[in-house]
N, C-alpha and C positions, 0 to 999 in steps of 0.2 A: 697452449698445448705443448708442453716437454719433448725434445728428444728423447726415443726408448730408441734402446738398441736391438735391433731384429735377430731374430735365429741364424745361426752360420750353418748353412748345407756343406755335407763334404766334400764338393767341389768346388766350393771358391778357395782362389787361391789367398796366400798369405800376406801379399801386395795389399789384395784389398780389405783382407780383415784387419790390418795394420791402418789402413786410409779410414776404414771405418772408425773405430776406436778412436785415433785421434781426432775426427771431427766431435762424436758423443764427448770428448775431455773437452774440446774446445768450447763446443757447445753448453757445457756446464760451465766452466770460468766464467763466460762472458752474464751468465743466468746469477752467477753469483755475488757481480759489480753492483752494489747498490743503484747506480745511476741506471744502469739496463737491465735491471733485473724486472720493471714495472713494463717494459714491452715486449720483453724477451715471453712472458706470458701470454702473448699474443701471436709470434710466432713460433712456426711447426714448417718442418723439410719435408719435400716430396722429394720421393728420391725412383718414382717410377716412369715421371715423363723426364726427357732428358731436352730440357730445353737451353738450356746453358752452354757456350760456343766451347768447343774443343780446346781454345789455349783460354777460357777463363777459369774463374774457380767457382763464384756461383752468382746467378740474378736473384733478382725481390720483385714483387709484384705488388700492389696496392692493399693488398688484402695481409701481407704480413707472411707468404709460403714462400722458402727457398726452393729454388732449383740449383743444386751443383752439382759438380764436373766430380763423377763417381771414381775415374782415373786422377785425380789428381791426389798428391800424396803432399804435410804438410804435418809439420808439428802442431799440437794444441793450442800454442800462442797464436800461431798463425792464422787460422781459423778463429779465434776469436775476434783478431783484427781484423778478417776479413768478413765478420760476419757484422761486427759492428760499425762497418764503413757503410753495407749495405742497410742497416737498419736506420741510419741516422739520413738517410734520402728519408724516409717515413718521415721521420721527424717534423726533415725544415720542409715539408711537402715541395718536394724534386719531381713531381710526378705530372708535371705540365705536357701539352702537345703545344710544339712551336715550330717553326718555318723548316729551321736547320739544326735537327734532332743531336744530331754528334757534337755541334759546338755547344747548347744547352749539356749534353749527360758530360762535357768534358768543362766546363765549368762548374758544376755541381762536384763532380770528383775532387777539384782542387777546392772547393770550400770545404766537403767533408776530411779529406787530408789534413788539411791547417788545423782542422777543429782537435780531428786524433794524434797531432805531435802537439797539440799544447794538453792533450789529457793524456799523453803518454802511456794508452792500456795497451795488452797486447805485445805482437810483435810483429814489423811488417814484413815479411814475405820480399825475395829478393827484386822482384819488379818496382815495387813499391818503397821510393827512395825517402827512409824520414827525415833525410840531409839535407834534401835538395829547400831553394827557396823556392817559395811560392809566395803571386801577386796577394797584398791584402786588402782584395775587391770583393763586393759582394758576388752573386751569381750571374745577377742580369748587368752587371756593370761587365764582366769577362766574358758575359755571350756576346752581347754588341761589339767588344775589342775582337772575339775572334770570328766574329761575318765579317770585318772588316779585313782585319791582317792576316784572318788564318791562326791555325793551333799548332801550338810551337811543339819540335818534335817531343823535346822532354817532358811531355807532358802526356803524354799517349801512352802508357802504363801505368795512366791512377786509376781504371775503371776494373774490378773484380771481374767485370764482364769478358775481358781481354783488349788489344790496342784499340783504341778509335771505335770502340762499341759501348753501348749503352747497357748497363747493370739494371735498369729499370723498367721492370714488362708493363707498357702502357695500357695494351691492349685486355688485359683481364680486369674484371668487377675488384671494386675496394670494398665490399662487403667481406665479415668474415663468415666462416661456417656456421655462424649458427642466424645470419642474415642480418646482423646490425652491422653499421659502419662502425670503424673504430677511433678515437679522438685519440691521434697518436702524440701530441702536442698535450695532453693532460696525465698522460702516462709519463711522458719526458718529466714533465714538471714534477709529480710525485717522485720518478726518480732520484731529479736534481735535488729537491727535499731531502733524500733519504741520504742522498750523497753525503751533502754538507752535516747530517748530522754526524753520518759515522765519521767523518774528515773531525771531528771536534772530538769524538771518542777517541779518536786517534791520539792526538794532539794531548787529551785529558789521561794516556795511559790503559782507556777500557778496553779497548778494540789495539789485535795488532795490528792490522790491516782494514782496508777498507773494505766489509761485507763480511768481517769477520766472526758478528755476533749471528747467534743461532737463531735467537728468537727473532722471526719476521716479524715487520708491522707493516700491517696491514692497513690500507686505508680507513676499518673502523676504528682501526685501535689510536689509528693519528687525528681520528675525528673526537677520540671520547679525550683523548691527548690535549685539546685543544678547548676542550668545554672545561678541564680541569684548570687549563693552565691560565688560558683566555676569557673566561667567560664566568665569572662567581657565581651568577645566579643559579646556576645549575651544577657547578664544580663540584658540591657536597654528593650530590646525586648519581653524577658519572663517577666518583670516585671510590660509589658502594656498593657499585654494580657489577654482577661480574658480564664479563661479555661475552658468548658463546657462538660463533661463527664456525659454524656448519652445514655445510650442506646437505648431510643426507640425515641429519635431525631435521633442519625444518622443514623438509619433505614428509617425513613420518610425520610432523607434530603438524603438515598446512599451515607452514607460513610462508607463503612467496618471497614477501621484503624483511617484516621484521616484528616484532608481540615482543611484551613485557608482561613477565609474573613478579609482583610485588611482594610475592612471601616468602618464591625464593631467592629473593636479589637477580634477577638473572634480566638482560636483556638478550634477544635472539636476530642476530642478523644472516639473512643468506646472500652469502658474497656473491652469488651470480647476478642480483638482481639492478644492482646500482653502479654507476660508470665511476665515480670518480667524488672524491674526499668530502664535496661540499655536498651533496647528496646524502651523505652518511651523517653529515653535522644535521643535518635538517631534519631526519630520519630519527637520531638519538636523541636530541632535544625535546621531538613531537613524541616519543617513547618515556622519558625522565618525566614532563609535565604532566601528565597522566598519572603515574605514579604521585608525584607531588601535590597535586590539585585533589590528591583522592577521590578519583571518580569511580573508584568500585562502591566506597559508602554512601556517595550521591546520587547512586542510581535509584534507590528508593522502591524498588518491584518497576520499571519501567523494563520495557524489552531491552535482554543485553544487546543486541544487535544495533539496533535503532536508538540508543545511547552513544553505544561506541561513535555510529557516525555523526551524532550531534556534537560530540565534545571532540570529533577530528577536528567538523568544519570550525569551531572556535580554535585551536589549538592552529591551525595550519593560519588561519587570519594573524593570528599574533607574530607567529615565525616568520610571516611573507615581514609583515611590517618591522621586526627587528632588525629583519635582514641578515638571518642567520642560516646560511647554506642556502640551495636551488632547491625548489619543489620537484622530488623526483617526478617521472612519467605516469607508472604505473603506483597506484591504493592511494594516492592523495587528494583528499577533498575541500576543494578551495572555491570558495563563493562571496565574492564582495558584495553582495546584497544585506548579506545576515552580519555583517560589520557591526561593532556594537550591541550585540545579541550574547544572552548568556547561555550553556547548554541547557537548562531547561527551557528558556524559550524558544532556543532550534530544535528542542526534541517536542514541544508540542506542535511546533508547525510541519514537521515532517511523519506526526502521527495522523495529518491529514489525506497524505497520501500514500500511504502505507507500499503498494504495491512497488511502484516509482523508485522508491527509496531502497528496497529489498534490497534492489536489482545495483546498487552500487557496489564496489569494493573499497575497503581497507585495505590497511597498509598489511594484514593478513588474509588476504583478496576476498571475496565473495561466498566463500563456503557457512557464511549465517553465524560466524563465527568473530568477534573484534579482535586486534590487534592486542584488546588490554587483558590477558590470560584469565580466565573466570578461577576464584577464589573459591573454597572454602567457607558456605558464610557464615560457620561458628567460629571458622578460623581467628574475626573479627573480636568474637568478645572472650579469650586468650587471652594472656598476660601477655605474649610475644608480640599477639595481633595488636597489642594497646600501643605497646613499645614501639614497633614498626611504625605506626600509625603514627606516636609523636613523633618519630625520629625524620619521617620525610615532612612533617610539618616543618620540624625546626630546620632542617636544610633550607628548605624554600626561601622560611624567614630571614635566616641567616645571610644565605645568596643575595637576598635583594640587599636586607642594608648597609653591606657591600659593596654591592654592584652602584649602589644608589651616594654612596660613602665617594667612590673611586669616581665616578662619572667614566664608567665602562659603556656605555652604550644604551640607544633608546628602547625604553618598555611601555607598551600598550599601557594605558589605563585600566583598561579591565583588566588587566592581569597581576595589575598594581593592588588593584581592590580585594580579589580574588585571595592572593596569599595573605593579606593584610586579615581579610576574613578569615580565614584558616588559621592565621597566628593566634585568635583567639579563641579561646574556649566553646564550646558550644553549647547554645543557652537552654536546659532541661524544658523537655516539655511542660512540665507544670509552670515554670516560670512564663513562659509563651503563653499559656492558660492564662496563667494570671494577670498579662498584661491584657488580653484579651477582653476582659473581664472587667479591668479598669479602664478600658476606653468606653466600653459600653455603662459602666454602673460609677462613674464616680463618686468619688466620697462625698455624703450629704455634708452639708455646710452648718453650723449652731446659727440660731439667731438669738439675737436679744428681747425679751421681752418684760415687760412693767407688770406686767398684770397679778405677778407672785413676787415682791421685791423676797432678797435673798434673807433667812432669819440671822446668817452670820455677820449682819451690821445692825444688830439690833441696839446696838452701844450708840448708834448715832439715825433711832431714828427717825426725826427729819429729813434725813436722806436719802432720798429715795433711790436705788439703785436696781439695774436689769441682773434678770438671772438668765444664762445662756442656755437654751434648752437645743436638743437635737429637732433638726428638721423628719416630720413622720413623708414614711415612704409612698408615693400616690402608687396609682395602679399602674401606671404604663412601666413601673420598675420591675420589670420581667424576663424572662426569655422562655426559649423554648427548648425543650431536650428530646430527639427521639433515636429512638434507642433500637438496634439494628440486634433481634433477639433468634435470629437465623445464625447459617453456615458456620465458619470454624470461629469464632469469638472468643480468647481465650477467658474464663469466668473470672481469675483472677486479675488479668488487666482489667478486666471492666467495673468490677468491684474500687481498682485504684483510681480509676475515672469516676468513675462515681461519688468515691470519697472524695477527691479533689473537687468537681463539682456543687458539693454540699460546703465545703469550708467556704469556699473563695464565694460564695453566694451569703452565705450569711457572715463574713468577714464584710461584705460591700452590700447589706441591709438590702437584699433582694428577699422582698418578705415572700414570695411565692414563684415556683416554675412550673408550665406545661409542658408533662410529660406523655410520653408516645412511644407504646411500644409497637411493633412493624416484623413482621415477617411478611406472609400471603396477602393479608390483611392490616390495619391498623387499628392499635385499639386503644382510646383515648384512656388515660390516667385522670384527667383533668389537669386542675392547680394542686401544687402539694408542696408546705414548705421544704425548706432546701433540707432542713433535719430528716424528712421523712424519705429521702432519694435516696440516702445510702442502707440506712438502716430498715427501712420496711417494703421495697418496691420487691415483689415477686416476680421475675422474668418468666415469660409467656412466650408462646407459640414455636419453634424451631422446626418452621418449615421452609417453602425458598422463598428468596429474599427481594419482595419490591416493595422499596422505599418511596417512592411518587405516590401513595395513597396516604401516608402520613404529613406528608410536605404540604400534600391539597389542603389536609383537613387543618392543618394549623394556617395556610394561608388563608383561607376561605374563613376561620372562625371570626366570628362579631367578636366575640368577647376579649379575643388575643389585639396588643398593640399592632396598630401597622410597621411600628419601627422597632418592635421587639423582633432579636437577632434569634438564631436557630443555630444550634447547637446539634451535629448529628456524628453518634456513635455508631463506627460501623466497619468491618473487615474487609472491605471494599470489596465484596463478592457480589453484586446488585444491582439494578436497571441503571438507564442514562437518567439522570435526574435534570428536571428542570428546578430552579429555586431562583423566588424575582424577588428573596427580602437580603437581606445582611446574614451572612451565615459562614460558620467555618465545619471541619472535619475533625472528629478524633477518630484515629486508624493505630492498628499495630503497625509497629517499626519492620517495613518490607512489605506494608500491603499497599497496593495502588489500585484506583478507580478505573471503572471504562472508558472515562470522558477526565476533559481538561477542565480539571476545579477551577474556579473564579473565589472561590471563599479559602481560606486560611484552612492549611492543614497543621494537625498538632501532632504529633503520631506519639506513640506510647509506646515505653522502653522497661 
């Protein structure tokens, strides 16, 4: 919380509107030190209880609120120096209760002193001597010398507080205003960070000064800083993103921590939510892979909700095990059970208890809503969406064999698999048919037979030679097809199913298939060769859709193989199906089932 400066009523005099003013100046210098600038946001002056001794200038309390001396009067510099002596008790936590309180806060004063004449910010205030020497002991080495010998006089003028008093109100809570404690040693350290950079801007010409530069960084922006510069396998992805930290957008948009939209590059972080750097790495990482691993197109019609939190808990497993930033507090979902699990296998075991699962949050908390911004879904088949689509592939690719090149650090296997998988194309449903189709029907084999030697040796013949004939098809060369002639089916995919079902059947000498069409009822086709499935079946019934009467009647049939596979076409609008033979799914591209298929889905595009 900043210093504002308050309304001047017509009776204060001109003393104090002059003390005023130069505290608000000073108050801003020291906000502007890169090194204080990451605490100074944490403290705010109270300037209505006056708890501060008459000859000091101001105390600190654990919580990060000044109290000072409203009569004392003091240039800008001085005030910064005084304000930065008492913030750096936060720091090196000076906030102890011990035997002999005065010799403790007068030891502490001489460690904070030595610290601010080798940073030379500021300017000390005439009590406050930067000449003088001072022991270079630590604090409790100087407490114990002064229980023994006493605290020498020249030294009773380092406390902001005034002579022989303590700057440090023990007695109030180290929570801030909004009830969390504050880690003032990680604030320090992002400052010291920001110091040394701008100390090299200096040095390099960019910056006159130190804190010179306008544009803040922010601990996201030092976090996407760090995936870029440190990190390849994500570098491509932090580096195409833009980054939007606002708070009173992700309020309107409901994002507590953080969400990514892939179409419009943007990643969303809300700076209230996370304490400190490596939270934000762990946070941007688990945002980038998301994006990279395209889990908007792998969701396949599955709930967006109960998606999102299946490919958090894979996503956060992989970040613990890299070791990439701390798993924030709040939206993170981490379970070393489901280690070695891919997101459709954590999203069918968490559609078992649907309720349970509702009820967690994302890293875009709990409002039914994931973290990964819902798309567009024609957005997808665009010439941009195609583009977009290879471009976060090839990042992925790119980042690993890199990362993998350089020996930057360890990556989960499954994560290893995952991009590997995505750097390749992906294999058309008819080609998936097809191999389906060859596992079930392989190619008949020739044999040789005597019984008709060939007439093209008839120049020699005494010779008897085999002529190689094709093997004829028995009956168990079969399958079965049925055919889901309900709900929204579009007629032209199913004609392309169909066509592809007739080639690849009589391409692999499947001389007959039982066909079944199925709405309310089921109504058998019989056998029909594969020529007759595309070009002569009349589709029947459109009314609602249960499929378990057609499944019976092909299992239960005498006539059908027991190891003849099932084949069902269907828009996944339709009861829980039982099936105890070999079976797979053709579905349009986005429909999903009510139950966790066991058999092979091929979806049609």
């Amino acid at each position: 919380m900043s210093y504002r400066n308050r309304k001047i009523g017509k009776k204060r005099r001109p003393v104090q509107d002059k003390a005023e003013k130069n505290f608000a100046a000073g108050y801003r210098l020291i906000g502007k030190h890169p090194l204080f600038e990451p605490l100074m946001e944490h403290v705010y002056s109270h300037r209505h209880e006056q708890k501060c001794p008459p000859d000091g200038w101001l105390v600190i309390n654990r919580s990060g609120r000044f109290y000072r001396n409203l009569t004392r009067t003091a240039a800008p510099e001085e005030w910064a120096y005084v304000m930065a002596h008492a913030v750096l008790h936060l720091v090196f936590d000076h906030f102890k209760t011990v035997e002999k309180q005065v010799e403790w806060a007068t030891a502490c004063d001489i460690y904070v002193t030595r610290f601010l004449q080798t940073l030379k910010f500021g300017r000390p205030p005439a009590p406050f001597d930067a000449r003088m020497e001072l022991p270079g002991a630590s604090e409790q080495a100087l407490y114990e010398r002064f229980c023994v010998e006493g605290i020498p006089p020249e030294f009773r003028h380092l406390s902001t507080a005034g002579s022989f008093k303590s700057d440090c109100i023990m007695s109030e809570p180290a929570t801030a205003p909004g009830g969390k404690p504050i880690d003032w040693q990680a604030a320090f350290a992002r400052g010291l960070e920001a110091a040394v950079r701008s100390a090299v801007n200096v040095a390099g010409g960019l910056e006159a000064e130190l804190g010179a530069s306008e544009t803040k960084i922010t601990p996201a922006k030092q976090a996407r800083a760090w995936l870029i510069s440190s990190y390849p396998l994500l570098a491509s992805l932090a580096a195409a993103f833009d980054l939007i930290e606002n708070q009173e957008l992700c309020s309107r948009m409901k994002i507590p921590v953080a969400a990514v939209h892939a179409e419009t590059r943007e990643i969303y972080i809300n700076p209230s939510a996370l304490q400190h750097e490596q939270e934000y790495r762990f946070v941007m990482a688990h945002e980038f892979l998301h994006v990279g691993l395209r889990h908007h197109l792998r969701r396949h019609g599955r709930d967006p909700f109960l998606w999102n939190v299946a490919c958090d808990y894979v996503i956060n497993g992989w970040l613990i095990e890299m070791g990439i930033g701390d798993l924030p507090s709040a939206g993170a979902l981490y379970d070393p059970e489901l280690k070695g699990l891919s997101a459709e296998a954590v999203y069918d075991r968490i559609v078992t208890d649907m309720r349970r699962f509702r009820k967690l949050a994302t890293l875009r908390g709990n409002c039914d809503c994931g973290d990964i911004i819902d798309i567009d879904p024609t957005w997808w088949k665009s010439a941009e969406g195609l583009s977009l689509d290879e471009f976060y592939r090839r990042c992925l690719a790119r980042g690993l064999s890199f990362h993998e090149q350089n020996g930057r650090g360890y990556l989960p296997s499954g994560l290893v698999e995952e991009i590997r998988a995505l750097s390749q194309p992906p294999i058309p449903w008819d080609v998936e048919l097809a191999q389906w189709f060859d596992r079930y029907f392989p190619p008949l084999e020739k044999y040789r037979s005597y019984a008709r030697p060939s007439r093209r040796q008839a120049s020699t013949p005494d010779i008897p030679r085999p002529n190689y004939c094709p093997a004829t098809p028995d009956d168990a060369r079969t399958f079965a097809v049925i055919l889901d002639t309900s709900g929204s089916m579009d007629r032209a995919l199913l004609g392309k199913a169909l066509g592809a079902i007739a080639s690849y059947s009589m391409a692999r000498d499947v001389p007959l298939a039982r066909v079944v069409f199925c709405d309310a009822v089921a109504y058998d086709a019989g056998y029909m060769p594969p020529e007759a499935i595309a070009g002569t079946v009349k589709i029947k019934g459109r009314g609602g859709t249960i499929l378990q009467p057609a499944i019976d009647l092909v299992q239960r049939a005498e006539d059908f193989p027991k190891k003849g596979p099932i084949l069902i076409i269907t828009d996944g609008q339709c009861d829980r199906l039982i099936v105890r033979r070999e079976h797979a799914f053709l579905m349009p591209e986005g429909a999903t089932l009510p139950f966790n298929a066991r058999g092979q889905i091929f979806r049609l595009k």
